[in-house]
N, C-alpha and C positions, 0 to 999 in steps of 0.2 A: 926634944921634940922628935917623934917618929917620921920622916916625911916618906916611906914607904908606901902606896898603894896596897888597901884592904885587899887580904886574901882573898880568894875564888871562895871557901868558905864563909868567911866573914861578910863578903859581898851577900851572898844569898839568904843569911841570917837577916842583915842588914833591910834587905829587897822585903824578906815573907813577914816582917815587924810593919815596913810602912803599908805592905798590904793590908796586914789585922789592924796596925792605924785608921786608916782611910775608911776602915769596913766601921769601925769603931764610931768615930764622928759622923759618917752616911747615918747611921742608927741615930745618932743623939740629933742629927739637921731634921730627921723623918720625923721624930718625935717635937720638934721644934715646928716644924709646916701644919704638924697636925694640929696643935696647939692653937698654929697662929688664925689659923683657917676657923678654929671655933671660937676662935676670941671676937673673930670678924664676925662673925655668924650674931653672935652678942651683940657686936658694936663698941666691944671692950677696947678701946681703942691705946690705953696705958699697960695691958697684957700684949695687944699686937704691938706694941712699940718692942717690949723688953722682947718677944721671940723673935723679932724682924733683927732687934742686935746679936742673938745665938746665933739664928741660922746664921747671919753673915760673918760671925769668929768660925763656927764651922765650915764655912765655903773657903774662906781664907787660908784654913788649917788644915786645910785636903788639899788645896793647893800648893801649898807650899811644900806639903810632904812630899806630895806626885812631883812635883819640880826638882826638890833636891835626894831622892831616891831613887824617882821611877822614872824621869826623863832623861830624855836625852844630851 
């Protein structure tokens, strides 16, 4: 097991992935609210179910990225 600290390189690889992550999942939560927002519109209340559980694995999955890459 390496217990070295990622290089200055590898840090900023590391950093510009969980940005195109985050940017990634933002896309797929956008396309989820739109979604759920017309399901409402409906009254489709078993579509607003299933995009009320994406968005929130996407909320979840930005955060945790932003946590263990991009925070402090």
């Amino acid at each position: 097991m390496n217990d070295e600290p990622p290089s200055p390189e590898m840090f900023s690889v590391l950093r510009d992935q969980a940005f195109e992550e985050i940017e990634r999942v933002a896309g797929l939560a956008a396309s989820y609210s739109r979604s759920l927002g017309e399901a409402a519109f409906r009254g489709d209340r078993a579509t607003m179910d299933m995009h009320l559980r994406q968005l929130r694995l996407c909320v979840l999955s930005m955060i945790k990225t932003y946590k263990d890459f991009l925070g402090d």
